[in-house]
C-alpha positions in Angstrom: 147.1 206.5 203.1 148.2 209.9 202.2 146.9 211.9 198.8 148.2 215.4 198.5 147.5 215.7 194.1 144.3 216.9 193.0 141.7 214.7 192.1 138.9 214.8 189.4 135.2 214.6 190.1 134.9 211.2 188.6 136.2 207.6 188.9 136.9 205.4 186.1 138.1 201.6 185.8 138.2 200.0 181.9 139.2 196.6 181.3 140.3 195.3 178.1 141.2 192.1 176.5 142.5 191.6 173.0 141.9 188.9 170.6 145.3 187.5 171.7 144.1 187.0 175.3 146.1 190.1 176.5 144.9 192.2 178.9 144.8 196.1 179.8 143.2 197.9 182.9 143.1 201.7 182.8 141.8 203.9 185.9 142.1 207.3 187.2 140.3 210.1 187.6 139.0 212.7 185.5 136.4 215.8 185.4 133.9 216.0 182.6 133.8 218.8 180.1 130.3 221.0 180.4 127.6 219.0 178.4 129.4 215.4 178.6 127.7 212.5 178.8 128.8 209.1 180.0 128.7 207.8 176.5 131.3 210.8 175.4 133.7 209.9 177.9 133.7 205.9 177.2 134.4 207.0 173.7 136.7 209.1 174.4 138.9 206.3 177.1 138.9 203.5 174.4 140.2 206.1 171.7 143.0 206.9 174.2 143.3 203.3 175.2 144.2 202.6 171.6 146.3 205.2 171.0 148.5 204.0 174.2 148.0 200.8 173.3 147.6 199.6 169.5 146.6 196.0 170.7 143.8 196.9 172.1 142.0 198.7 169.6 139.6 196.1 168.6 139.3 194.8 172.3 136.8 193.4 174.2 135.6 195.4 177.2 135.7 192.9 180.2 134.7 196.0 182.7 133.5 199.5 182.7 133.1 202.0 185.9 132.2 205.2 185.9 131.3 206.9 189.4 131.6 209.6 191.6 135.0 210.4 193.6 133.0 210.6 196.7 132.8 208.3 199.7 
């Protein structure tokens, strides 16, 4: 496994699942703004979520991680 792109300080994995039984999985990594707390980030992933994708604005969150990007 090879990874030359930069990488944030943080790992995320969000699950979703709609009303209609669809469901979403977003993950990447990302580095928090000065002053964030885990609270501001979840906030702002399902806001994006939604944006990408409408159907899952009133989701249900099946799974939430938030960790470190170190081994």
């Amino acid at each position: 496994m090879e990874n030359n792109g930069r990488q944030g300080s943080h790992m995320y994995v969000l699950t979703l699942q709609n009303d209609g039984g669809h469901v979403c999985t977003l993950s990447g990594t990302f580095s928090p703004l000065a002053g964030w707390s885990r609270h501001d980030f979840y906030t702002q992933l399902r806001t994006d979520a939604s944006r990408r994708y409408p159907s899952m604005a009133s989701a249900t969150v099946l799974y939430f991680s938030l960790d470190k990007n170190t081994l």
